[in-house]
Biopython code that builds the backbone (N, CA, C, O; Angstrom):
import numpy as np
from Bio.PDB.StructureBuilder import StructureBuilder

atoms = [
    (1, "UNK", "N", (-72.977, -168.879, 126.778)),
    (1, "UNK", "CA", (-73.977, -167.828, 126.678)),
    (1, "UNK", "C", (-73.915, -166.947, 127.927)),
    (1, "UNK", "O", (-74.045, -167.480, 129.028)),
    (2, "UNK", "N", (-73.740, -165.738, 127.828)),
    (2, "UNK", "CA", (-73.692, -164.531, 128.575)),
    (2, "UNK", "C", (-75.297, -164.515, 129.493)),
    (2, "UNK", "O", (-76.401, -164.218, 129.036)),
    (3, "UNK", "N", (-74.881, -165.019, 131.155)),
    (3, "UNK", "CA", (-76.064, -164.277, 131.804)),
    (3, "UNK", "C", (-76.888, -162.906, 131.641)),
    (3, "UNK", "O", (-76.374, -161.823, 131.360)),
    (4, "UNK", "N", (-78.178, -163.127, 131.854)),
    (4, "UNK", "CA", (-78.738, -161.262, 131.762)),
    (4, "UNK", "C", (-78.188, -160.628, 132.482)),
    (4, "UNK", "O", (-77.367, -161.372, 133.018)),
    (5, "UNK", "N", (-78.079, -159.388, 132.980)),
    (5, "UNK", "CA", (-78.027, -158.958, 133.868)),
    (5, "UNK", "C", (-78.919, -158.591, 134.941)),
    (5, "UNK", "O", (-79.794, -157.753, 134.721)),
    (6, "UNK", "N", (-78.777, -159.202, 136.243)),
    (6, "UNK", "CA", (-79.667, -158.668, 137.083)),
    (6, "UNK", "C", (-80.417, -158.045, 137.102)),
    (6, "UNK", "O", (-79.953, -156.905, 137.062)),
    (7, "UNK", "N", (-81.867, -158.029, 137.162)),
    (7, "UNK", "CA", (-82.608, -156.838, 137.323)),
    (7, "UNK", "C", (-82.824, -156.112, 138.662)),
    (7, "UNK", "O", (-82.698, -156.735, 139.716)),
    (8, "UNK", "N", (-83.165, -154.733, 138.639)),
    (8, "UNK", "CA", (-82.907, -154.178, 139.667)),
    (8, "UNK", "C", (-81.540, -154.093, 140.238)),
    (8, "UNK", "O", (-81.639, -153.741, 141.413)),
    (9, "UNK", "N", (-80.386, -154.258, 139.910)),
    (9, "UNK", "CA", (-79.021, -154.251, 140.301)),
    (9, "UNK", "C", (-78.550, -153.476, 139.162)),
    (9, "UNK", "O", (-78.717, -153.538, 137.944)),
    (10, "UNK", "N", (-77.666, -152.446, 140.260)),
    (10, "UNK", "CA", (-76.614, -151.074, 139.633)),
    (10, "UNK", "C", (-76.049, -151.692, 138.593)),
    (10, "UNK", "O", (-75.589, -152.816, 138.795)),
    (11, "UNK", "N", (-75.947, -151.044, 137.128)),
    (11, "UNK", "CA", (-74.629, -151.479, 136.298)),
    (11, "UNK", "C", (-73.208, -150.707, 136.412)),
    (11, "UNK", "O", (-72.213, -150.902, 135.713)),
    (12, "UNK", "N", (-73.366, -149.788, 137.462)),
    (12, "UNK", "CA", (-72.093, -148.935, 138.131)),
    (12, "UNK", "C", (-72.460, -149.176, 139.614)),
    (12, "UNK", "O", (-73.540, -149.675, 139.931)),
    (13, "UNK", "N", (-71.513, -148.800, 140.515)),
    (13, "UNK", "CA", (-71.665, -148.572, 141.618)),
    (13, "UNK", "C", (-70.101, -148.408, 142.847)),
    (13, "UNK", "O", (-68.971, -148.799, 142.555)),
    (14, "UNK", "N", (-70.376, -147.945, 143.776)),
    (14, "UNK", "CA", (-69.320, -147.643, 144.737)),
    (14, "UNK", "C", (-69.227, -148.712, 145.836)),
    (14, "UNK", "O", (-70.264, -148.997, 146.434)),
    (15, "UNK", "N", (-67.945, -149.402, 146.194)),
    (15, "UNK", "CA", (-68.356, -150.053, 147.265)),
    (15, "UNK", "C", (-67.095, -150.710, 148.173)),
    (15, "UNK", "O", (-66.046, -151.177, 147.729)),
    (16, "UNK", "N", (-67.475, -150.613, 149.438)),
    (16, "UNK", "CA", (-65.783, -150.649, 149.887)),
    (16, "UNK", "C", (-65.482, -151.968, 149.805)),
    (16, "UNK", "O", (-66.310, -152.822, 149.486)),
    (17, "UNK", "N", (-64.079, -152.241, 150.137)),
    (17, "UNK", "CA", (-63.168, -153.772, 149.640)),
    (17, "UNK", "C", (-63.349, -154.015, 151.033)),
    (17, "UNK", "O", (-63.093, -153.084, 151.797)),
    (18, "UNK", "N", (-63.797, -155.244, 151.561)),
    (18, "UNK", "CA", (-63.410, -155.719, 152.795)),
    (18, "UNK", "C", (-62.263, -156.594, 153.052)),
    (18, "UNK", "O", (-61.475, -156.806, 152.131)),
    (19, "UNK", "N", (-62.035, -157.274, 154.523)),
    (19, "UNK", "CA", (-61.037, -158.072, 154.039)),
    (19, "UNK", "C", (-59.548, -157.742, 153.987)),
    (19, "UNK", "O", (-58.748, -158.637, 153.714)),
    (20, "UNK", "N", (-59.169, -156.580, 154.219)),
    (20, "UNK", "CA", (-57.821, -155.948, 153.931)),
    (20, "UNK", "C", (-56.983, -156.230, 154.753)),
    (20, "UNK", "O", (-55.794, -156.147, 154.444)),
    (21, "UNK", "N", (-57.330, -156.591, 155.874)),
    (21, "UNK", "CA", (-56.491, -156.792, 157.225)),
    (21, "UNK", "C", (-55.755, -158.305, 157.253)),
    (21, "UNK", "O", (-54.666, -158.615, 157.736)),
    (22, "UNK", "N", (-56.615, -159.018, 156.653)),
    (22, "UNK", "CA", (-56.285, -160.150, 157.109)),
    (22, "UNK", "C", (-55.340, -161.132, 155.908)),
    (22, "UNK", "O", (-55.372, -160.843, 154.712)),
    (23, "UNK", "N", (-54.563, -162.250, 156.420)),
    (23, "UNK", "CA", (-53.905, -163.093, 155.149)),
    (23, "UNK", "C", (-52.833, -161.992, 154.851)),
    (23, "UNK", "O", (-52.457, -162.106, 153.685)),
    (24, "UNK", "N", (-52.384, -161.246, 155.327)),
    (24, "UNK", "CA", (-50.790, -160.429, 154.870)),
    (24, "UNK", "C", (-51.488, -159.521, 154.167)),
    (24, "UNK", "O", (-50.792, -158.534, 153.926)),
    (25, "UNK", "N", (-52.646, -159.448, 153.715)),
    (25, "UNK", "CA", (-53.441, -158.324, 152.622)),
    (25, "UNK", "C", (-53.029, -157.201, 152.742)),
    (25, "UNK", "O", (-52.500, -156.505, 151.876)),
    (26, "UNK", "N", (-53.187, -157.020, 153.532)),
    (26, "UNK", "CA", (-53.118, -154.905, 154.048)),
    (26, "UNK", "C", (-51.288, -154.554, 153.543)),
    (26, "UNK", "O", (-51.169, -153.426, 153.064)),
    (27, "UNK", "N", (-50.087, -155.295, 153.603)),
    (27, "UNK", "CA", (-48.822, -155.150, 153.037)),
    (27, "UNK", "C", (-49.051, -154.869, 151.720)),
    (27, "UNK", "O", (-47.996, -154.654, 151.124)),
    (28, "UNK", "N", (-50.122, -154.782, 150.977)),
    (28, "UNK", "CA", (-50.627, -154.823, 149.605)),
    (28, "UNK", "C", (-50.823, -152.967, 149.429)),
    (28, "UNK", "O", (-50.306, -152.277, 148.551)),
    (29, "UNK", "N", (-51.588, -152.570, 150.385)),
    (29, "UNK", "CA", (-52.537, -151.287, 150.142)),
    (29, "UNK", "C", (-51.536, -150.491, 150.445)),
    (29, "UNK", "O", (-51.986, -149.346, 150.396)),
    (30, "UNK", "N", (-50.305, -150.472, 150.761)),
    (30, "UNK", "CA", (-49.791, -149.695, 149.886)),
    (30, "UNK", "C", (-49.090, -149.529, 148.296)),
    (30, "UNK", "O", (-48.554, -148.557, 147.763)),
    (31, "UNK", "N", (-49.253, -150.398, 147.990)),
    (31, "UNK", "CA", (-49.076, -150.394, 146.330)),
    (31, "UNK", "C", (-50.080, -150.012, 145.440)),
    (31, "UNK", "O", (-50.054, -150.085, 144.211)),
    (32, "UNK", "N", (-51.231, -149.477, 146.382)),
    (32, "UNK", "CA", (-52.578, -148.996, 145.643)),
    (32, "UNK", "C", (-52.737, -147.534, 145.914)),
    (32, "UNK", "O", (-52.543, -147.053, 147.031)),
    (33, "UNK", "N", (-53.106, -146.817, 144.833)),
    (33, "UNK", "CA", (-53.361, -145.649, 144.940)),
    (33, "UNK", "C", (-54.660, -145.402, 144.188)),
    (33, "UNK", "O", (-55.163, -146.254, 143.456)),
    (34, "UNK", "N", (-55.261, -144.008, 144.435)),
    (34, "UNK", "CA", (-56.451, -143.414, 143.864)),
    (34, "UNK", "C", (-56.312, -143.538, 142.622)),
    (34, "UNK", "O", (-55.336, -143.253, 141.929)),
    (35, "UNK", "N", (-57.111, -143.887, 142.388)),
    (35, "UNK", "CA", (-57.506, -144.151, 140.376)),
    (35, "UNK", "C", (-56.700, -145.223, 139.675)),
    (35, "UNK", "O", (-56.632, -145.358, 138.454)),
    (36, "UNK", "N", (-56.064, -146.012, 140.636)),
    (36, "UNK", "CA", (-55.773, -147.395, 139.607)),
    (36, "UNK", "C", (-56.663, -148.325, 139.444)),
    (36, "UNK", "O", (-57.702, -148.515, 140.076)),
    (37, "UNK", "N", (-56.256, -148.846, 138.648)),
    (37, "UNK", "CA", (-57.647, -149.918, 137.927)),
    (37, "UNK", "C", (-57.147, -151.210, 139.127)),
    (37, "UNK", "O", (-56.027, -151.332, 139.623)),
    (38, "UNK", "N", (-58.350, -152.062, 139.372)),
    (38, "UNK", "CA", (-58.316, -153.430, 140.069)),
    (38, "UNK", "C", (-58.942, -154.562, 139.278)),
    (38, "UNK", "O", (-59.824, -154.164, 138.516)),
    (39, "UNK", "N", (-58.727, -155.823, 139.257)),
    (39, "UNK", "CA", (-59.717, -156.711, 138.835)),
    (39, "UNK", "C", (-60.789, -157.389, 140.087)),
    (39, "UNK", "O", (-60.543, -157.559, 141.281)),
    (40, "UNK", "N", (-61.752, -157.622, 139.490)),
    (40, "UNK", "CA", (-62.471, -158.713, 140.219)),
    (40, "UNK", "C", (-62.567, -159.704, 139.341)),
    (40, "UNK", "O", (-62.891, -159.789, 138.157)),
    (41, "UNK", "N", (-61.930, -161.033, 140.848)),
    (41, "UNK", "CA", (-62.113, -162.184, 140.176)),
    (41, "UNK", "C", (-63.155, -163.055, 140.830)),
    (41, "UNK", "O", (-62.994, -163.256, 142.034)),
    (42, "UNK", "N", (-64.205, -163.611, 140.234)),
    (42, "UNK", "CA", (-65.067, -164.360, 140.874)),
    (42, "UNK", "C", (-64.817, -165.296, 141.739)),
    (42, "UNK", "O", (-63.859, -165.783, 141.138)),
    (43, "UNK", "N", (-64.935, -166.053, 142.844)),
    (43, "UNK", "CA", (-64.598, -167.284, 143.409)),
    (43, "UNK", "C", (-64.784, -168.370, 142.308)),
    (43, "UNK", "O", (-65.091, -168.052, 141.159)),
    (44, "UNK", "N", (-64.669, -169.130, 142.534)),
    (44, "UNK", "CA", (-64.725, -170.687, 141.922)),
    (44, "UNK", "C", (-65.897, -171.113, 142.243)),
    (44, "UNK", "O", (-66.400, -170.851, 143.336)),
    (45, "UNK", "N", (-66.638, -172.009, 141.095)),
    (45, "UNK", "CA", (-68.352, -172.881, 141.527)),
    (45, "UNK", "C", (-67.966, -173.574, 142.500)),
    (45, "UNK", "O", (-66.929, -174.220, 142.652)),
    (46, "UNK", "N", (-69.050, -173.382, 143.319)),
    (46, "UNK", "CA", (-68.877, -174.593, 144.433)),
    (46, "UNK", "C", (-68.641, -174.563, 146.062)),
    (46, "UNK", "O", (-68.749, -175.371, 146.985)),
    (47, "UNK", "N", (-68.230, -173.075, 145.893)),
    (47, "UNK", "CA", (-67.895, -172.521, 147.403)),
    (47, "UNK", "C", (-69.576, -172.515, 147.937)),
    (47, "UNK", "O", (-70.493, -172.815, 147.172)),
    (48, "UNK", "N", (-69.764, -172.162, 149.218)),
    (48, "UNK", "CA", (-70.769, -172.581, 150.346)),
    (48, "UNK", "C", (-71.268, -171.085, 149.859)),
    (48, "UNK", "O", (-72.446, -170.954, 149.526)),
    (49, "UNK", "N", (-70.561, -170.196, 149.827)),
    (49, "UNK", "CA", (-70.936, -168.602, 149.934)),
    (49, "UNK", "C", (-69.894, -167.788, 149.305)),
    (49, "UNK", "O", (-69.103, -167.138, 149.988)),
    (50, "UNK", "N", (-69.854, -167.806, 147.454)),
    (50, "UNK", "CA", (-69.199, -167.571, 146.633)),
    (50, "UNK", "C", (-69.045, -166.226, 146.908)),
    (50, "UNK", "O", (-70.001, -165.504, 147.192)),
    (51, "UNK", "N", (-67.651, -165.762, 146.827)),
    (51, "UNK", "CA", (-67.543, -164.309, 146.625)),
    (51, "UNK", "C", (-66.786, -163.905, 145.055)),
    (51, "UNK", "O", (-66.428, -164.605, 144.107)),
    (52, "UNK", "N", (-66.751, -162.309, 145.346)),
    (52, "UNK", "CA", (-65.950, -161.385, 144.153)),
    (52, "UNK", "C", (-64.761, -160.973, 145.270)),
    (52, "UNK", "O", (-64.998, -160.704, 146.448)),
    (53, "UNK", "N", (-63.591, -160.981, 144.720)),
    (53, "UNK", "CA", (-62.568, -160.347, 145.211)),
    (53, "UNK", "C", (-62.005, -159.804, 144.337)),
    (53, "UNK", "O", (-62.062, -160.045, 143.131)),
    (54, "UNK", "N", (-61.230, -158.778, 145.063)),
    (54, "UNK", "CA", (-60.222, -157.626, 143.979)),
    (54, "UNK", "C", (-59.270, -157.889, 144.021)),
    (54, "UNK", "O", (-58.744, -158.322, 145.046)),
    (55, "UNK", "N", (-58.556, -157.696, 142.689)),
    (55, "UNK", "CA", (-57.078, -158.251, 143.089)),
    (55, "UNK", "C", (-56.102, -157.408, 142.268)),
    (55, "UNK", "O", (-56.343, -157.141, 141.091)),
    (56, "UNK", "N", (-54.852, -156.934, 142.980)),
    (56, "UNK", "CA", (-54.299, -155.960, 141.815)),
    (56, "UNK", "C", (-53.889, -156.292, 140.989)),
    (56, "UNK", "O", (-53.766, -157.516, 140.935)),
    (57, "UNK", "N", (-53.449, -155.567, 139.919)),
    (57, "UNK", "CA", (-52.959, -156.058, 138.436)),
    (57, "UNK", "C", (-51.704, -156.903, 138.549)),
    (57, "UNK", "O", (-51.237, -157.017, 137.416)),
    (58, "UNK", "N", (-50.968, -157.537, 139.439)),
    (58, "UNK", "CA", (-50.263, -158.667, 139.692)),
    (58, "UNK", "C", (-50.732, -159.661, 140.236)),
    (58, "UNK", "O", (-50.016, -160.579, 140.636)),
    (59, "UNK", "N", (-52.104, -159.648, 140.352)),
    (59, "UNK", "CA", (-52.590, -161.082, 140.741)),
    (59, "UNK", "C", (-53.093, -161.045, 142.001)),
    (59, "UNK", "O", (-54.151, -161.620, 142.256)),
    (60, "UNK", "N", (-52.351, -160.322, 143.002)),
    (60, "UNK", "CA", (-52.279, -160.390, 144.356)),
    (60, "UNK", "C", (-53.817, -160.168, 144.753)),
    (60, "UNK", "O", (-54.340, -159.227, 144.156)),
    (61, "UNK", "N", (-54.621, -160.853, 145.638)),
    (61, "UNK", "CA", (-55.848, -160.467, 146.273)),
    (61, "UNK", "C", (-55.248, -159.440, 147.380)),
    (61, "UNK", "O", (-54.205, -159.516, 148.030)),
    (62, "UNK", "N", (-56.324, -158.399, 147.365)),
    (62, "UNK", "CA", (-56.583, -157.297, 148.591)),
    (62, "UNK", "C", (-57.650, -157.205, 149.577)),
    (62, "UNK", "O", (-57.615, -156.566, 150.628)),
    (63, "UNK", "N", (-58.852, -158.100, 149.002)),
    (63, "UNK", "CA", (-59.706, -158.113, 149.525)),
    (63, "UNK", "C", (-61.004, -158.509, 148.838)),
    (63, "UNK", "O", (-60.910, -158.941, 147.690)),
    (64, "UNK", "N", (-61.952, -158.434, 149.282)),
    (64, "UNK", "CA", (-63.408, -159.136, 148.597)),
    (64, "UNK", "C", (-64.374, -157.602, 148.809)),
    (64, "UNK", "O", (-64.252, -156.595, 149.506)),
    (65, "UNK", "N", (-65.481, -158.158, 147.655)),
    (65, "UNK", "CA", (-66.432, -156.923, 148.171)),
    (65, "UNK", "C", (-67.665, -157.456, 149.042)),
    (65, "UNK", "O", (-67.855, -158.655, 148.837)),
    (66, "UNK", "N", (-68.275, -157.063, 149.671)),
    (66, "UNK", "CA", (-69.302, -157.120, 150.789)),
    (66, "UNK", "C", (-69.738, -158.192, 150.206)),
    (66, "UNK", "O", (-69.402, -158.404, 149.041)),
    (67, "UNK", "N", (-70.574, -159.088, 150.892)),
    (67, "UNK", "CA", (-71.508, -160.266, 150.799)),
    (67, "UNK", "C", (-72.543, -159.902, 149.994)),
    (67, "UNK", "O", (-73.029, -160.709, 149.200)),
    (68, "UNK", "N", (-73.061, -158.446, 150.134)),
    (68, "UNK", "CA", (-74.762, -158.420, 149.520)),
    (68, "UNK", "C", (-74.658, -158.141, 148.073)),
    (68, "UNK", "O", (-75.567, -158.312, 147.260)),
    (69, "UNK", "N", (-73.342, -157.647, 147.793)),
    (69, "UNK", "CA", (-72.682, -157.128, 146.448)),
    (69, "UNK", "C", (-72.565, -158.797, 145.593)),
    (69, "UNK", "O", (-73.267, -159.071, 144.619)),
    (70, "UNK", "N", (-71.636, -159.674, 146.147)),
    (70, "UNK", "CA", (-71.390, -160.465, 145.707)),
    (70, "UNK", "C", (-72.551, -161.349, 145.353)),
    (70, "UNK", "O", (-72.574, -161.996, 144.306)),
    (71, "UNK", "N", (-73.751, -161.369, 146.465)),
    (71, "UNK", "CA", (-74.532, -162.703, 146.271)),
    (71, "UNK", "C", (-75.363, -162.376, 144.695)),
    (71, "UNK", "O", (-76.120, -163.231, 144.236)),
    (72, "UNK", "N", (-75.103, -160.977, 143.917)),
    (72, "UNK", "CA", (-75.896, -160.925, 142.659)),
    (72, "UNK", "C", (-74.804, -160.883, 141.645)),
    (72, "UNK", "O", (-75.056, -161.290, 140.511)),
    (73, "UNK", "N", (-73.309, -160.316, 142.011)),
    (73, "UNK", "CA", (-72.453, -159.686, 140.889)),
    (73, "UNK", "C", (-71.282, -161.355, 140.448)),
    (73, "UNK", "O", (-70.642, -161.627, 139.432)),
    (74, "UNK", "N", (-71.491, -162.179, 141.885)),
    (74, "UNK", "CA", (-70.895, -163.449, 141.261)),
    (74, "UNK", "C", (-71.461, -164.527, 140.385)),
    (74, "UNK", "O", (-70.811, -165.280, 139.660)),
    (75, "UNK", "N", (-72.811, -164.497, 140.556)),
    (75, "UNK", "CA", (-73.371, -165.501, 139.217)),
    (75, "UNK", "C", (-73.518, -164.576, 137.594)),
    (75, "UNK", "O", (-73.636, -164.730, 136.379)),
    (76, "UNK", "N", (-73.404, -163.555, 138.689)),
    (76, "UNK", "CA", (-73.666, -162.995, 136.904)),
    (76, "UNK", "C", (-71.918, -162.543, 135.756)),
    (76, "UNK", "O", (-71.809, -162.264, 134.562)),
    (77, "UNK", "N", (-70.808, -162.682, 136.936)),
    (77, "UNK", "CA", (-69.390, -162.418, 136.733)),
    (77, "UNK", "C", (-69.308, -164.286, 136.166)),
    (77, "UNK", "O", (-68.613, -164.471, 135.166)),
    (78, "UNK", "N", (-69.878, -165.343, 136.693)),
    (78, "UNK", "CA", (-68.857, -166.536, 136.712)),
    (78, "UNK", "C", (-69.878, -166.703, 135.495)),
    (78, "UNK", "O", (-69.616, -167.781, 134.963)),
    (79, "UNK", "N", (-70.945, -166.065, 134.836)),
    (79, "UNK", "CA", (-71.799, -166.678, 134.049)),
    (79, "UNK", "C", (-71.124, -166.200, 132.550)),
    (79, "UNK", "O", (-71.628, -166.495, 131.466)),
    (80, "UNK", "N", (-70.039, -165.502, 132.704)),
    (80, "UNK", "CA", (-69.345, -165.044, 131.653)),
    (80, "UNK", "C", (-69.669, -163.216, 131.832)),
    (80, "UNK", "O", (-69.160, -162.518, 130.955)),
    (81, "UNK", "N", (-70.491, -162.493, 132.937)),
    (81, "UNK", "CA", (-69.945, -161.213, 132.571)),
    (81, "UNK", "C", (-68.382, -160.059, 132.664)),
    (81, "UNK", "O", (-67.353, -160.651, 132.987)),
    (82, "UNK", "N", (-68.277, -158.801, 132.442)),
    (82, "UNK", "CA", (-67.367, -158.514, 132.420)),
    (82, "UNK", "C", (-67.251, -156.809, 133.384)),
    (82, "UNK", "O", (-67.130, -155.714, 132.836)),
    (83, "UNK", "N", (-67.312, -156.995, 134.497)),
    (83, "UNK", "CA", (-66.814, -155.951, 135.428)),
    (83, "UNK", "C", (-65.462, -155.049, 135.561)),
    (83, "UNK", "O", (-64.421, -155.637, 135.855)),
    (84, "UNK", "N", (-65.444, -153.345, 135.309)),
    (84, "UNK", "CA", (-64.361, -152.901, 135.621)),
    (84, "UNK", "C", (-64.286, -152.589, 136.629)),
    (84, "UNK", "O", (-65.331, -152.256, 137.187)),
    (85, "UNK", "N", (-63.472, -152.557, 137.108)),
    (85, "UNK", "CA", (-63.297, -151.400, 139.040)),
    (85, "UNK", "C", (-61.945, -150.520, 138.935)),
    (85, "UNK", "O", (-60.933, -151.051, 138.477)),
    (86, "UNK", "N", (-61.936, -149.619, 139.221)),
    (86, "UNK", "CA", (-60.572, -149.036, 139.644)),
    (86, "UNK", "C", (-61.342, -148.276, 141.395)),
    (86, "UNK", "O", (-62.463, -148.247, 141.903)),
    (87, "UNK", "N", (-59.918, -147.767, 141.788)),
    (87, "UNK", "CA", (-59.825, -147.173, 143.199)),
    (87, "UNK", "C", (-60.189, -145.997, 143.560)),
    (87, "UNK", "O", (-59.276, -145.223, 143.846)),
    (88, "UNK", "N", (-61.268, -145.617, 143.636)),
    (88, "UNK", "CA", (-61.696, -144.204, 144.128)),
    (88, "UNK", "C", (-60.775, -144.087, 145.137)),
    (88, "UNK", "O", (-59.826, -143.397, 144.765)),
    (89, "UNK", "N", (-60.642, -144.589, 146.569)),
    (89, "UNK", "CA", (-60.279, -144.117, 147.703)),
    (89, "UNK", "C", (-59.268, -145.300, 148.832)),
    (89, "UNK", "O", (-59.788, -146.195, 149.499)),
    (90, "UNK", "N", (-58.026, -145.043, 148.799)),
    (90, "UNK", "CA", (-57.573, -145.631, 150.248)),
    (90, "UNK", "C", (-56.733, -145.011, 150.751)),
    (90, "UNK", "O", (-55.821, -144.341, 150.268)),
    (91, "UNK", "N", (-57.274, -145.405, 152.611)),
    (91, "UNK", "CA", (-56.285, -145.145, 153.154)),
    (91, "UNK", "C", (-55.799, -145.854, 154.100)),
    (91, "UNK", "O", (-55.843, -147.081, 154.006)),
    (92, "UNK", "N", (-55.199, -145.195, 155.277)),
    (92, "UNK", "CA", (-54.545, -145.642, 155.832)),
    (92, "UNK", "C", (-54.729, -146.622, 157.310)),
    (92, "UNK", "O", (-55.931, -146.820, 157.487)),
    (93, "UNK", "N", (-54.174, -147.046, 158.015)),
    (93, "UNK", "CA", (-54.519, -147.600, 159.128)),
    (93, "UNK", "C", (-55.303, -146.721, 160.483)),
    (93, "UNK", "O", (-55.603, -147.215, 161.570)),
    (94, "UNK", "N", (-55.535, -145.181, 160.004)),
    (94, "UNK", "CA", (-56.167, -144.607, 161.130)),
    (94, "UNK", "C", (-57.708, -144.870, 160.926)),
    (94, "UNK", "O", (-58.672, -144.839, 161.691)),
    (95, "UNK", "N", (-57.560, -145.126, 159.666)),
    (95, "UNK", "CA", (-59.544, -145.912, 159.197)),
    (95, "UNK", "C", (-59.691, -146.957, 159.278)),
    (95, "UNK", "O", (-58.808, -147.814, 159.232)),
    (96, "UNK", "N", (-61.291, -147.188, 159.471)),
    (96, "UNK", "CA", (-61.646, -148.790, 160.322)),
    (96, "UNK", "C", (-61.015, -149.645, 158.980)),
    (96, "UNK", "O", (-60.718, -149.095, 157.919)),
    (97, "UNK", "N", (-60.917, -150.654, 159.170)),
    (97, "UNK", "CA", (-60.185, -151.689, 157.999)),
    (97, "UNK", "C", (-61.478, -151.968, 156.886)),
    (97, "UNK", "O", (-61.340, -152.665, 155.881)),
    (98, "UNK", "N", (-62.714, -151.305, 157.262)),
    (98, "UNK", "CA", (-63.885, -152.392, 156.425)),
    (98, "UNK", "C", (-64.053, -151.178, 155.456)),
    (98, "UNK", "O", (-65.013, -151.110, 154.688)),
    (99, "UNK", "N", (-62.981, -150.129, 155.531)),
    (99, "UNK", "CA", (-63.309, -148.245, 155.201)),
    (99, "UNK", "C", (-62.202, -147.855, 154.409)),
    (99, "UNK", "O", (-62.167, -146.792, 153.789)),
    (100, "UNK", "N", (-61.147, -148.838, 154.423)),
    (100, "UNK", "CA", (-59.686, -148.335, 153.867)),
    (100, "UNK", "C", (-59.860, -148.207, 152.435)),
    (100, "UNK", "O", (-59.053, -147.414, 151.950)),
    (101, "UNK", "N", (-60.675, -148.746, 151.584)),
    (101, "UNK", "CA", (-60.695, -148.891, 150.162)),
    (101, "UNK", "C", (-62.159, -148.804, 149.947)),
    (101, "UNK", "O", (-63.140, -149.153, 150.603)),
    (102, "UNK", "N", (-62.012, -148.346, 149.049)),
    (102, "UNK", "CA", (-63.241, -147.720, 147.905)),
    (102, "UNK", "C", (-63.117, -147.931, 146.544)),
    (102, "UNK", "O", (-61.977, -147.866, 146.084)),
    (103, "UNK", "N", (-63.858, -148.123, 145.944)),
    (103, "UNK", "CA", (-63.965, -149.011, 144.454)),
    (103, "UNK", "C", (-65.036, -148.654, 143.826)),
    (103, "UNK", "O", (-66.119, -148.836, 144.384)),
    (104, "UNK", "N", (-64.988, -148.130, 142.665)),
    (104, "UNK", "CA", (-66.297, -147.902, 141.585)),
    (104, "UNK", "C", (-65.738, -149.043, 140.764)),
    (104, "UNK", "O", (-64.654, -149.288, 140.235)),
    (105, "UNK", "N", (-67.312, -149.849, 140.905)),
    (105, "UNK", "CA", (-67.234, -150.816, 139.510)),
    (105, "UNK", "C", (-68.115, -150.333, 138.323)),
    (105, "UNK", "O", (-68.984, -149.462, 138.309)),
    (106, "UNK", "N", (-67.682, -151.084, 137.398)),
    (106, "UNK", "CA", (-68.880, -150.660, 136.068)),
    (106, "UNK", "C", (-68.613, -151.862, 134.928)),
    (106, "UNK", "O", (-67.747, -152.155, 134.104)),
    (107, "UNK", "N", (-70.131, -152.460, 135.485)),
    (107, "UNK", "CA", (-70.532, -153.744, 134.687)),
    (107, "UNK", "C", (-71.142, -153.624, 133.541)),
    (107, "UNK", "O", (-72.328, -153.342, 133.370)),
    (108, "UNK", "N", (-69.958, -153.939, 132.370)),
    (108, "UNK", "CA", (-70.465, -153.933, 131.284)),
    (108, "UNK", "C", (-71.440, -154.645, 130.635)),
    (108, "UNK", "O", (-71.271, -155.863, 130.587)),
    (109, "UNK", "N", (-72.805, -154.000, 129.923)),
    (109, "UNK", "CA", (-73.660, -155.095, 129.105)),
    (109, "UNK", "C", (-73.542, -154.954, 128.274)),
    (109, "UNK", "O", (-74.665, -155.221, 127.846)),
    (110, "UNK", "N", (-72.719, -154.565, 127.085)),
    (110, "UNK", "CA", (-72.379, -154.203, 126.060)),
    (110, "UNK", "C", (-71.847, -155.030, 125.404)),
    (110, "UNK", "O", (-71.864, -154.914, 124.178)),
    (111, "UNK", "N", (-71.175, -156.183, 126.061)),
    (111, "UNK", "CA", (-70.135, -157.132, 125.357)),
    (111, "UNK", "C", (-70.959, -158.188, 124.853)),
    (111, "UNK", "O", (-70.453, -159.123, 124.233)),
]
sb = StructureBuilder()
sb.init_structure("model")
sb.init_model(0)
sb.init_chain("A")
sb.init_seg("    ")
for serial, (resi, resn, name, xyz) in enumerate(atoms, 1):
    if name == "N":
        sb.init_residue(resn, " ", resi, " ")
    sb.init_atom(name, np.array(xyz, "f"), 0.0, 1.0, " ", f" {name:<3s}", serial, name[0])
structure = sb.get_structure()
C-alpha cells in the first residue's frame, strides 16, 4: 500500500545534489548535462539517517539531496512512492561543490 503523501511538502520542487566531491563522484558530472533525467534511489531501511540519492541512468551515484529534503521524501519514496528528477543546472569546479547541481523533482500522486 502506497504512503500518503506528506502534508505540507512540495509535490515539485528544486534542490541542489550534495555530495559531488566526494567517493570519485564529481568524475561523474561530467557525463551530466542540463535537462537529463536522474533517478532517486532511496537508501535502504535501517540506516541511522536514511537518505535519497541521485544516480544517473547507469546506476552510478552523484550525490544525495540535502538532509531536510530527505528526512520527508525517503519514507514516503521507500513506502512505495514514485519521484522524477532531471537536471536543471551543473557546473563546474569554479562553484562551491554543495552548488554544482540542481535538480527539479516531481513527485507523483497519481500512481
Amino acid at each position: 500500500m502506497l504512503l500518503p503523501f506528506p502534508e505540507s511538502c512540495p509535490r515539485s520542487f528544486r534542490a541542489t545534489v550534495h555530495g559531488t566531491v566526494f567517493g570519485g563522484r564529481e568524475q561523474h558530472l561530467g557525463e551530466v548535462h542540463d535537462g537529463d533525467a536522474v533517478r532517486l534511489v532511496p537508501d535502504l531501511p535501517g540506516q541511522d539517517d536514511p537518505g535519497v540519492w541521485v544516480h544517473l541512468g547507469t546506476g552510478q551515484p552523484i550525490g544525495h539531496l540535502p538532509p531536510e529534503i530527505s528526512a520527508w521524501l525517503w519514507p514516503w519514496l521507500n513506502g512505495g512512492g514514485v519521484a522524477e528528477a532531471r537536471v536543471l543546472r551543473v557546473r563546474g569546479e569554479e562553484v562551491p561543490s554543495w552548488r554544482r547541481m540542481v535538480i527539479e523533482v516531481v513527485c507523483r500522486t497519481d500512481a
